[in-house]
GUGUKE-252193 format. One line per 2 residues: number of its first residue (from 1); their letters; for each residue x, y, z of C-alpha. Coordinates in Angstrom, 3 decimals. Each point is the difference from the previous one (the first is absolute). Example, Ala and Ser with C-alpha at 12.3 -4.5 7.8 and 13.67 -1.06 7.14 Angstrom:
% residues 2
1) AS) 12.300 -4.500 7.800 ~ 1.370 3.440 -0.660 .
***
This chain:
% residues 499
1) XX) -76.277 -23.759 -53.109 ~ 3.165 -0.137 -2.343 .
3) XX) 3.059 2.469 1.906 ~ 2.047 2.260 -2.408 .
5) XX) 3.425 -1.263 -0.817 ~ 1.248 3.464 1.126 .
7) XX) -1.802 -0.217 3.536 ~ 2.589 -2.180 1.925 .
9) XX) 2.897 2.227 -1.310 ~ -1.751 3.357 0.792 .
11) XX) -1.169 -1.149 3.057 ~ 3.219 -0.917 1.139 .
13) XX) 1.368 3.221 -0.743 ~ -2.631 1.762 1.802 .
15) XX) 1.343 -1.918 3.224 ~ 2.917 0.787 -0.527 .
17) XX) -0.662 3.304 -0.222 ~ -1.618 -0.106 3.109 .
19) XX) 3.162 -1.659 2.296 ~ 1.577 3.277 0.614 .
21) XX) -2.881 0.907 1.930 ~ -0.196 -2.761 1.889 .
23) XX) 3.611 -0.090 0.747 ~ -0.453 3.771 1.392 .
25) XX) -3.017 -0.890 2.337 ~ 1.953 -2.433 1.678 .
27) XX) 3.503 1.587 -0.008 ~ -2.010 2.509 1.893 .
29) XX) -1.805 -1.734 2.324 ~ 3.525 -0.242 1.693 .
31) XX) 0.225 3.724 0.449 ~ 0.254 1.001 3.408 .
33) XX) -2.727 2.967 -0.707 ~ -2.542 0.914 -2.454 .
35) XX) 0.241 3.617 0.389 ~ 1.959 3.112 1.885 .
37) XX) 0.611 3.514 0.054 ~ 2.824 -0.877 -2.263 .
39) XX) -2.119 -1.092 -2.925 ~ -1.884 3.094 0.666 .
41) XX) 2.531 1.748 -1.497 ~ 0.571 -1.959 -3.029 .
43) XX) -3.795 -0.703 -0.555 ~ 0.266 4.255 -0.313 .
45) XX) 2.548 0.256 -2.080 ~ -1.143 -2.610 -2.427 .
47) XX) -3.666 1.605 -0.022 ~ 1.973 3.728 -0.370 .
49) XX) 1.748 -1.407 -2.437 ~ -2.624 -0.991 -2.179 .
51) XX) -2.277 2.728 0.484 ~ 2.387 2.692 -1.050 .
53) XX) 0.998 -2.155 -3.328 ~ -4.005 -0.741 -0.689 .
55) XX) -0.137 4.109 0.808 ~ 2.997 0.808 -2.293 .
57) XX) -0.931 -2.328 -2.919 ~ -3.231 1.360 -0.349 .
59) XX) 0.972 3.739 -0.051 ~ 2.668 -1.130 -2.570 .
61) XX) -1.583 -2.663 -2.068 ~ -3.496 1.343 -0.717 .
63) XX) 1.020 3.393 -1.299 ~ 2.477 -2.123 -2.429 .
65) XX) -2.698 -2.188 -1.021 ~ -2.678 2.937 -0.821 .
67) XX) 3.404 1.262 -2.085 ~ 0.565 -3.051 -1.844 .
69) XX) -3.107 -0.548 -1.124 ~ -1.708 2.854 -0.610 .
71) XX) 2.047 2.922 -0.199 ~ 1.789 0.031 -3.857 .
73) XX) 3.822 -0.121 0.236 ~ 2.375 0.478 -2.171 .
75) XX) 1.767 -3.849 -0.299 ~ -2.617 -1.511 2.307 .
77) XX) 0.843 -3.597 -0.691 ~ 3.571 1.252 1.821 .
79) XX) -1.712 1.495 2.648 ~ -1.886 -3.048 1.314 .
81) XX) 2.682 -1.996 -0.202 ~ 2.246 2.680 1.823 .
83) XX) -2.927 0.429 2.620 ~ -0.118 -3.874 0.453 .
85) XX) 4.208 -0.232 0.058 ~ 0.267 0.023 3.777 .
87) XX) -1.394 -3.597 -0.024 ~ 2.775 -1.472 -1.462 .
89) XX) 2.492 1.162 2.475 ~ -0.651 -2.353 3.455 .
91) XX) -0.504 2.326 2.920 ~ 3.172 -1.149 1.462 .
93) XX) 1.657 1.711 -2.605 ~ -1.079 3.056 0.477 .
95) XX) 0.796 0.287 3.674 ~ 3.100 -1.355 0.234 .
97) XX) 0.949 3.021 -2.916 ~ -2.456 2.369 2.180 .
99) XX) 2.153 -0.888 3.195 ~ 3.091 0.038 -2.029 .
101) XX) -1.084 3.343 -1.795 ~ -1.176 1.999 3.206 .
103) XX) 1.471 1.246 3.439 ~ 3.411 0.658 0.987 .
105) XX) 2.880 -1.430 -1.485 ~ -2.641 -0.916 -3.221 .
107) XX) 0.501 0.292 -3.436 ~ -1.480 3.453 -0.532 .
109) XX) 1.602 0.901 2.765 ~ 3.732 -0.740 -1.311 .
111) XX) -1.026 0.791 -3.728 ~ -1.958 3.585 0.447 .
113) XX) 1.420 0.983 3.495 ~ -2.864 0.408 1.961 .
115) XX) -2.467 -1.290 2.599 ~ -2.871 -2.213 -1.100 .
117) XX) -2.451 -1.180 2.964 ~ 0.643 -3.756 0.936 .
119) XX) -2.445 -2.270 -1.231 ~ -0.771 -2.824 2.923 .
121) XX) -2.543 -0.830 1.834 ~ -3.785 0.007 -0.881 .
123) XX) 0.260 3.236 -1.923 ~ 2.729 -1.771 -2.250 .
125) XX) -1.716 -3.558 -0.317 ~ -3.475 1.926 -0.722 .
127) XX) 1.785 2.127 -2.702 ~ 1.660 -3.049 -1.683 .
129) XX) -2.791 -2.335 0.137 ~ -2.533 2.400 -1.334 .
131) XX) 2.417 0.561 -3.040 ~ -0.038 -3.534 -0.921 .
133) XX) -3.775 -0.430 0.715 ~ -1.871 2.861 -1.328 .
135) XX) 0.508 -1.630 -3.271 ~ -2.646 -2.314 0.780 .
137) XX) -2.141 2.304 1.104 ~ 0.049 1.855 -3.772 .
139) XX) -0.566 -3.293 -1.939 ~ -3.167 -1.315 1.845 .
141) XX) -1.800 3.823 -0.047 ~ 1.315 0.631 -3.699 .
143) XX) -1.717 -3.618 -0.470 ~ -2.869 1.123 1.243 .
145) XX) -0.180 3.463 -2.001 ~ 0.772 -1.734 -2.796 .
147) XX) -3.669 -1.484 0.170 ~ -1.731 3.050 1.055 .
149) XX) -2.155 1.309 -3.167 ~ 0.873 4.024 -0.661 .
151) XX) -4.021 0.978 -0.063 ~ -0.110 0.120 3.433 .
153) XX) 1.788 2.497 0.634 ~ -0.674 1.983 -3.199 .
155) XX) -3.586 0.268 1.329 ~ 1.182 1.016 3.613 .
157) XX) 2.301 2.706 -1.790 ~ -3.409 1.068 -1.939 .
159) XX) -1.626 -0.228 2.774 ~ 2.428 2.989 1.463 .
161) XX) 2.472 -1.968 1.965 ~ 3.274 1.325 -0.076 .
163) XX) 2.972 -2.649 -0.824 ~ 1.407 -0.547 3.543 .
165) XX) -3.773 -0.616 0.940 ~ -0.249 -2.908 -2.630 .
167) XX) 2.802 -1.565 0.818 ~ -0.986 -0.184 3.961 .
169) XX) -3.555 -0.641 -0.378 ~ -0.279 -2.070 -3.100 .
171) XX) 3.366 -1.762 -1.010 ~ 1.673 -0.808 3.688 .
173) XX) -3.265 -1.216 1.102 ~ -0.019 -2.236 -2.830 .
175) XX) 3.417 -1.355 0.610 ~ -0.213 -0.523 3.676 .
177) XX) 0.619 -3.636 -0.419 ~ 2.904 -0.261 -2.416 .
179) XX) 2.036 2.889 2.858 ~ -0.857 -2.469 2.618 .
181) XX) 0.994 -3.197 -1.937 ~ 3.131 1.620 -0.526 .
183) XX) 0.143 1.579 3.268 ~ -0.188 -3.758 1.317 .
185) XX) 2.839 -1.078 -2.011 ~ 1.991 2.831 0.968 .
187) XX) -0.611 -0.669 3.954 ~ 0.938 -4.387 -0.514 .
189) XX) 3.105 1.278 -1.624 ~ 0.962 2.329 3.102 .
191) XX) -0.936 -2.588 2.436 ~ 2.178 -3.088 -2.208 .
193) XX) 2.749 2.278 -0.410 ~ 3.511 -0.569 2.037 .
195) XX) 2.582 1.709 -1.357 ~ -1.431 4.056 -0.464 .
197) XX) -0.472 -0.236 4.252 ~ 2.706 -1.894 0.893 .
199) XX) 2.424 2.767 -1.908 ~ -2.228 2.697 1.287 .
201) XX) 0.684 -1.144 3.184 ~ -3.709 -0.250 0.867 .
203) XX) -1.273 -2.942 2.121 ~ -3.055 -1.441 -1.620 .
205) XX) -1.106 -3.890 0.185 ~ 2.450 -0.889 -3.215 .
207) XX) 3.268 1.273 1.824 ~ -0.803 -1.058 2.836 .
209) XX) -1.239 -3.435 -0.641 ~ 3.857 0.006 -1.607 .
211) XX) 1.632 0.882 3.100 ~ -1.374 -2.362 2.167 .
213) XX) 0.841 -2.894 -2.508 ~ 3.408 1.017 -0.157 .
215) XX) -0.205 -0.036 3.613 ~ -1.166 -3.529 -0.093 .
217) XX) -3.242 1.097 1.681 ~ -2.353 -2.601 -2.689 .
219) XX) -2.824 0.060 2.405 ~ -0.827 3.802 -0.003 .
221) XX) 1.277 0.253 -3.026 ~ -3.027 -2.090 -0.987 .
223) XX) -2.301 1.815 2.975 ~ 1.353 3.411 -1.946 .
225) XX) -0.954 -2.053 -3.651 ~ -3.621 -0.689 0.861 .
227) XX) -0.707 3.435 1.284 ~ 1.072 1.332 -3.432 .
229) XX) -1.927 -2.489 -1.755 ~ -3.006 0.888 1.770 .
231) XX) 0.035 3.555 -1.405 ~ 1.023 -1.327 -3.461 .
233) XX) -2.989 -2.578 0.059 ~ -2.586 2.918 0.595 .
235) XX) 1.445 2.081 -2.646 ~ -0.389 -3.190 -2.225 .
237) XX) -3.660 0.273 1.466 ~ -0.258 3.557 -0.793 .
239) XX) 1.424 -1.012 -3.659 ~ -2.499 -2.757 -1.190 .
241) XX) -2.978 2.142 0.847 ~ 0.596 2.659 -2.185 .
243) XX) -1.383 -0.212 -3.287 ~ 1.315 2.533 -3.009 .
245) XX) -2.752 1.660 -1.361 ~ -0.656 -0.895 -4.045 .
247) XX) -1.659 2.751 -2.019 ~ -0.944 -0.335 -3.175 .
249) XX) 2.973 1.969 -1.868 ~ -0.872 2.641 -2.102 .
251) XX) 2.116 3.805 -0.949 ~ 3.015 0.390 1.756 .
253) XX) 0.071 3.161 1.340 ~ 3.645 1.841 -1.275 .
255) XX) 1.068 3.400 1.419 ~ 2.524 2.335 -1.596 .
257) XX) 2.097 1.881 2.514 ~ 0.915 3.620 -0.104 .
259) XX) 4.201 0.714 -0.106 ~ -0.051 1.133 3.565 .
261) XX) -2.254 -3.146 1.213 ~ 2.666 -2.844 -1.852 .
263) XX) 2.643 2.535 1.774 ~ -1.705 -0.620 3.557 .
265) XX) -0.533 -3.742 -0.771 ~ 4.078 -0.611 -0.396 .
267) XX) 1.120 2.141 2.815 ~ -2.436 -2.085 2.195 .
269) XX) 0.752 -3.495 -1.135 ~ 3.728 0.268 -1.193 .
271) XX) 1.741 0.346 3.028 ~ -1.890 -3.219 0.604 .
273) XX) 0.964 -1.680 -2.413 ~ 3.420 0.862 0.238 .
275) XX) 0.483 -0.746 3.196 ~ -1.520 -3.484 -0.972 .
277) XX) 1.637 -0.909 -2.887 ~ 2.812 2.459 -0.087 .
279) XX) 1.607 -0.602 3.130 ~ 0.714 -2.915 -0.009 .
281) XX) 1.054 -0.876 -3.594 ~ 2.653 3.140 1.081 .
283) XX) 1.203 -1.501 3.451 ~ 0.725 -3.576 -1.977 .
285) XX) 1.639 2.136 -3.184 ~ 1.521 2.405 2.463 .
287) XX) 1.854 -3.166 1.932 ~ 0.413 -2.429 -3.283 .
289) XX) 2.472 3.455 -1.293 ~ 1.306 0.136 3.474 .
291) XX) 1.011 -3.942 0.380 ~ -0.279 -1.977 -3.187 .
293) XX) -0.595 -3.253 -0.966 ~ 2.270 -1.743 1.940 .
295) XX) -1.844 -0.240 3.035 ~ -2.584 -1.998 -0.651 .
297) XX) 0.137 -3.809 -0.485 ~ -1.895 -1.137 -2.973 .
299) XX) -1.388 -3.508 1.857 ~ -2.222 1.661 1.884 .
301) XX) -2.166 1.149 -2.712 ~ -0.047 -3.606 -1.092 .
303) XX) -1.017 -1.302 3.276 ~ -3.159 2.393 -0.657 .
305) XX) -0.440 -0.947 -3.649 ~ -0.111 -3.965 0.622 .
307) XX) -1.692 -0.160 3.558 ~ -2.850 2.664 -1.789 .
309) XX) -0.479 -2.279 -2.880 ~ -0.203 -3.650 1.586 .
311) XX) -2.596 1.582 2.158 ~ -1.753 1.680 -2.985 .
313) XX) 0.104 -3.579 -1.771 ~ -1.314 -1.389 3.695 .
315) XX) -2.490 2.178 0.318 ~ -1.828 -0.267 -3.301 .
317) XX) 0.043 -3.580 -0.129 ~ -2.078 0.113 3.904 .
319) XX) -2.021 3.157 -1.609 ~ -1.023 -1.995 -2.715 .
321) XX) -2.196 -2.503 1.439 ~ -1.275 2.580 2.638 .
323) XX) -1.235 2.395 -3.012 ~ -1.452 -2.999 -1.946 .
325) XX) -1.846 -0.992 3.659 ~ -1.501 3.471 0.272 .
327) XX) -2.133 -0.320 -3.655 ~ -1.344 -3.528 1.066 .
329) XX) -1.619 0.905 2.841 ~ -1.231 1.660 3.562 .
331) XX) 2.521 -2.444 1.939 ~ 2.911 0.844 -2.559 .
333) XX) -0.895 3.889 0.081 ~ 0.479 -0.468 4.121 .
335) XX) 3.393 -1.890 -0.387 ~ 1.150 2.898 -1.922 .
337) XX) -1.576 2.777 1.941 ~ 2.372 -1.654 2.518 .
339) XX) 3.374 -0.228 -1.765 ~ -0.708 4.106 0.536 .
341) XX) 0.773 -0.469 3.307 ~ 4.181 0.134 -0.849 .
343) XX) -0.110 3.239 -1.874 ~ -1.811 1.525 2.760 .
345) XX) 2.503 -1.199 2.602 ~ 3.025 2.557 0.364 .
347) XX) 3.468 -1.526 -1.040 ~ 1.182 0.152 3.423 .
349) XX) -2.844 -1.640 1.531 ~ 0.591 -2.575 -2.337 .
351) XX) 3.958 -0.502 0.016 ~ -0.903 -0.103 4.316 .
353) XX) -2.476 -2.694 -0.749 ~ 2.161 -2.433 -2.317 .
355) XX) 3.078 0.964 2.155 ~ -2.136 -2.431 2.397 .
357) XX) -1.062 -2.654 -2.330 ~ 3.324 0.081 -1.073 .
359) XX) 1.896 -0.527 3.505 ~ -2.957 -3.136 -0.014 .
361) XX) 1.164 -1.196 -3.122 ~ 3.624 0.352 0.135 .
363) XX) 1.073 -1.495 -3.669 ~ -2.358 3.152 -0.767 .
365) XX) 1.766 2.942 1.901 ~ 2.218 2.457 -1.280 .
367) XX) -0.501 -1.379 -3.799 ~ -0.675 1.089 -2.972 .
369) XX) -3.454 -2.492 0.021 ~ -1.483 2.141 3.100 .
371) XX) 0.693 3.239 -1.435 ~ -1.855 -1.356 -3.335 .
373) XX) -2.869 -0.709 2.044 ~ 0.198 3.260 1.626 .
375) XX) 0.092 1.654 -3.371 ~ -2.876 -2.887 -1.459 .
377) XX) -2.071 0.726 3.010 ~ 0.435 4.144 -0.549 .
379) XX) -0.498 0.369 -4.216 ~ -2.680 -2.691 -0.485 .
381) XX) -2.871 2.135 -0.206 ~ 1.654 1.959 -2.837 .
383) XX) 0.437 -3.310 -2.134 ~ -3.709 -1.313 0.831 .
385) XX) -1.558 3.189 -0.994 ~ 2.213 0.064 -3.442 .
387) XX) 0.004 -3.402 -1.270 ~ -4.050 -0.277 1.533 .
389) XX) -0.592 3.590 -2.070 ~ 1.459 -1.679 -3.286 .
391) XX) -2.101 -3.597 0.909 ~ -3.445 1.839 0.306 .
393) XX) 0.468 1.428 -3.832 ~ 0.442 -3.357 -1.387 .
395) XX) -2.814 -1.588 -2.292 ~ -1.223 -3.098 1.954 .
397) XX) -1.244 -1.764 -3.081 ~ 3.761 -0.366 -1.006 .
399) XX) 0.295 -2.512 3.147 ~ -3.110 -1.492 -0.122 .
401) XX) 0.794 -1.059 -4.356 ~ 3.235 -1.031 0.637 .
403) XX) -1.679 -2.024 3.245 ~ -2.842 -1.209 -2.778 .
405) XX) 2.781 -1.313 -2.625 ~ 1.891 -2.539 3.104 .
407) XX) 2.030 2.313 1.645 ~ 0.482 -0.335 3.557 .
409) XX) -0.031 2.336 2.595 ~ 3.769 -0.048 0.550 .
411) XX) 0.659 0.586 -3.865 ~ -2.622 2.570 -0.282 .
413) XX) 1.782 1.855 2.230 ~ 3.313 -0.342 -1.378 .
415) XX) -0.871 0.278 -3.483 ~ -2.636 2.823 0.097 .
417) XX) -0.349 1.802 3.270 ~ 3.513 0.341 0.355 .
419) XX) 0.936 1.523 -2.696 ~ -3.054 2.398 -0.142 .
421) XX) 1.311 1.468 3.605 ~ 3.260 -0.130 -0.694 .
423) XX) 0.201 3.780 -0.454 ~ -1.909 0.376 3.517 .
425) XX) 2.612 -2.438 1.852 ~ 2.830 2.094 -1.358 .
427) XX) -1.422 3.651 1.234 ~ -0.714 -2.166 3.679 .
429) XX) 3.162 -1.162 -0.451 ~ 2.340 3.204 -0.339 .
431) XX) -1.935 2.046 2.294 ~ 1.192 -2.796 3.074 .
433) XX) 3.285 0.028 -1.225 ~ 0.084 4.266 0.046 .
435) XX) -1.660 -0.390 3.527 ~ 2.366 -2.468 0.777 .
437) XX) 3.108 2.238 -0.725 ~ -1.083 2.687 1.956 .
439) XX) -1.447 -1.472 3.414 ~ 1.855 0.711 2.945 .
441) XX) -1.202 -1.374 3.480 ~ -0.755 -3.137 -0.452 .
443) XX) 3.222 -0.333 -2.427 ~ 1.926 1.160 3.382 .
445) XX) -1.577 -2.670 2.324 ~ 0.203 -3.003 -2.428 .
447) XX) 3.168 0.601 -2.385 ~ 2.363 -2.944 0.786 .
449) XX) 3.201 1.272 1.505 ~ 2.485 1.924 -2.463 .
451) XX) -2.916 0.379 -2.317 ~ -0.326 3.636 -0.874 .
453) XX) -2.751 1.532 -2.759 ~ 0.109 3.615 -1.443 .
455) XX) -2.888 0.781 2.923 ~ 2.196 -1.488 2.740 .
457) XX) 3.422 1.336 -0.835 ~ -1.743 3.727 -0.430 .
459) XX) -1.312 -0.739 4.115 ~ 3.609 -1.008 0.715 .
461) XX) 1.342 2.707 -1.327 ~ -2.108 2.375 1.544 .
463) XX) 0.855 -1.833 3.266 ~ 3.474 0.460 -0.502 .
465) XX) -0.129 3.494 -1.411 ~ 1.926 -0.902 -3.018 .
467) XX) -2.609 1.742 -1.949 ~ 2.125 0.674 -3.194 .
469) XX) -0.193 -4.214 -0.606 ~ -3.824 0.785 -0.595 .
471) XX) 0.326 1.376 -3.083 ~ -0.068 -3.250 -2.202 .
473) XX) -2.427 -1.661 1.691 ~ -2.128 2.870 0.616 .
475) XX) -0.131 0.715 -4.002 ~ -0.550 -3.443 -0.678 .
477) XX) -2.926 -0.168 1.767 ~ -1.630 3.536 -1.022 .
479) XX) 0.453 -1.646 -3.592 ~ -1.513 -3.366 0.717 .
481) XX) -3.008 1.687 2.447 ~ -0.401 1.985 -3.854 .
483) XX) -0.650 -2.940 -1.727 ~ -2.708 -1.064 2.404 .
485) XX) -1.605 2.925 -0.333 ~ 0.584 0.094 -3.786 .
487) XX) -1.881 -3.520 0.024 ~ -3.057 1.239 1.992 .
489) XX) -0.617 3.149 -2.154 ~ 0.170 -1.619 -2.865 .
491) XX) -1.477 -2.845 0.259 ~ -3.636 -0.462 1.255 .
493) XX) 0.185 3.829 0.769 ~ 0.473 0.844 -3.740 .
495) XX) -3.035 2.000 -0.123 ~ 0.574 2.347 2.497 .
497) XX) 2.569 1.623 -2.116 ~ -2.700 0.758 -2.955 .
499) X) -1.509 2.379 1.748 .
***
């Protein structure tokens, strides 16, 4: 039987993909225990953590969801977008403003003169992750009322069912799985997330892992790793089993709200919102007025720019071979299935796990090469599924004529497949690099020494409490995380705006 050119390529990315893992297992078999009352702790806070954010997104994103896509607005192209805003700010963002914002000595304090209650803890890492998750939430229910057909619930109105009865016994019902597929995102993001927790001052696996690497403590570091991947691998579980309903689409249903029910609808969601998207585009504005331009040394922002775009240019040209293994066959749909693993694993997990291979490998650690890998290892998935999405819509009969007139399979590559992804491997390509710029925790672990990005300097600065230097870097990355989301909504997405 004849092997794909792309299988020796893809499946050497899928083992690569793998060698964190392995690395962890037996940095941890070191580890003097498995378990104690310690971890207890942390193993709560974690799960507390994540419940209240799953809790909080819900409450928050499914109301905005039945809004946006049902209820007529006035402008309600610019109230999706506003709804789905929060995204593009990373969570870090938001609490270091939150922290910077709140309690004594804060910024409302010295601006309006008065008391605000200190955000820390788990009430102040729930608050701040579930404004940067429930996002997530809204776009896989409004998804999934996007397909429902109208009828339905015409016929249970006729039928002499008020509207709050429709909605909870026909529509939720309905869109049980699109809440829970976003519910699942919601609760990988919470458990992969450093920086909200570590500001918060709330010790959950992510933090904690980080202390005991900084305390040179690799081995339960590892021990600490594993026990986080363990709950990350069963929500992965959780994810592949659930299967978004498909209804044949038909009517979509359109309600017109009274004065007094659009009035209700903003004094519910726009302190939200504000406090999402307002704050902290205020803190940065408030301290760029305050201290300048001068402050802020320009390099670092290139650091960002060129170690995000070698490893965009990296990882496409691995992804590439891995998506092109996936359409040949069951073995090449495994080996990608695989390369999954890395976006799965949390950033710190990872930067713990090449901090290892790198103190094997030492021409490796503390360079620019590792923390490629890192950020390779991380993205791929989002280049696979891009460049594979643009592969699968290509007309095979183009390959197999230009096969037919003497081409071989090298130049029928070049020559026609190429070029007929090309817009594919560009989308793959810029949403690694806008990852890229704003990861954090595995940037802290790996960055060679004296190598600062926008994401590290804004830690360092919080560490230092020299929070007016945020400004710049803060607003650079609010405006990059934009253009991400700009690219996801209207690309592929394009048609949930038509509604």
């Amino acid at each position: 039987m004849r092997i794909p050119p792309s299988y020796p390529m893809a499946l050497l990315a899928a083992l690569v993909t793998l060698t964190p893992i392995f690395v962890l297992i037996t940095l941890a078999s070191d580890a003097s225990s498995f378990f104690d009352s310690h971890n207890l702790t942390i193993l709560g806070n974690t799960l507390s953590l994540m419940g209240l954010t799953v809790l909080g997104s819900i409450l928050i994103g499914v109301p905005l969801a039945f809004i946006s896509a049902y209820v007529q607005l006035p402008f309600k192209k610019f109230w999706l977008v506003v709804f789905a805003a929060p995204l593009a700010i990373p969570s870090y963002i938001g609490a270091f403003t939150l922290y910077a914002a709140f309690g004594p000595g804060g910024e409302i304090h010295n601006i309006l003169g008065f008391e605000t209650p200190s955000m820390y803890g788990l009430t102040g890492a729930a608050i701040v992750m579930t404004l940067y998750t429930f996002p997530f939430v809204m776009m896989t229910t409004r998804s999934s009322l996007l397909s429902l057909d109208a009828s339905m619930v015409n016929a249970a109105r006729t039928l002499g069912m008020s509207m709050t009865q429709s909605v909870f016994e026909v529509i939720l019902p309905r869109v049980v799985n699109g809440i829970a597929a976003g519910s699942l995102l919601v609760a990988l993001y919470t458990l992969s997330d450093f920086g909200t927790p570590a500001m918060m001052r709330l010790d959950t696996f992510t933090r904690v892992i980080y202390v005991e690497y900084n305390a040179f403590e690799l081995s339960r570091a590892a021990m600490l790793s594993m026990q986080l991947m363990v709950i990350v691998g069963f929500l992965l579980m959780i994810e592949s089993q659930i299967k978004t309903a498909s209804e044949r689409q038909g009517r979509p249903l359109i309600l017109f709200p009274k004065k007094w029910q659009l009035g209700a609808m903003f004094a519910t969601f726009a302190p939200i919102l504000l406090l999402a998207i307002g704050l902290p585009l205020a803190v940065f504005t408030l301290w760029l007025v305050r201290d300048g331009f001068s402050s802020f040394d320009f390099s670092i922002a290139w650091h960002s720019t060129y170690a995000s775009a070698i490893a965009a240019i990296v990882t496409v040209i691995v992804a590439i071979p891995v998506a092109h293994a996936a359409l040949t066959g069951k073995a090449g749909k495994v080996m990608e299935r695989v390369t999954y693993f890395g976006f799965g694993i949390p950033g710190i997990v990872m930067g713990t796990a090449l901090v290892y291979g790198g103190l094997q490998l030492p021409f490796l650690y503390q360079t620019l090469g590792l923390l490629i890998i890192a950020y390779m290892l991380r993205f791929l998935p989002l280049a696979v599924g891009s460049v594979r999405t643009s592969t699968e819509h290509l007309d095979p009969s183009l390959v197999k004529s230009a096969r037919v007139l003497g081409a071989s399979p090298r130049e029928a590559f070049t020559r026609i497949t190429l070029p007929l992804t090309m817009r594919g491997i560009i989308a793959g390509a810029a949403l690694v690099f806008l990852e890229s710029m704003r990861e954090l925790e595995a940037t802290l672990l790996l960055g060679p020494t004296g190598f600062e990005t926008l994401s590290t300097y804004l830690w360092r600065v919080y560490e230092a409490g020299y929070f007016g230097r945020a400004a710049i870097p803060g607003l650079l990355l609010v405006v990059i995380s934009a253009a991400a989301l700009a690219i996801m909504m209207s690309g592929e997405k394009r048609n949930q705006f038509e509604h």
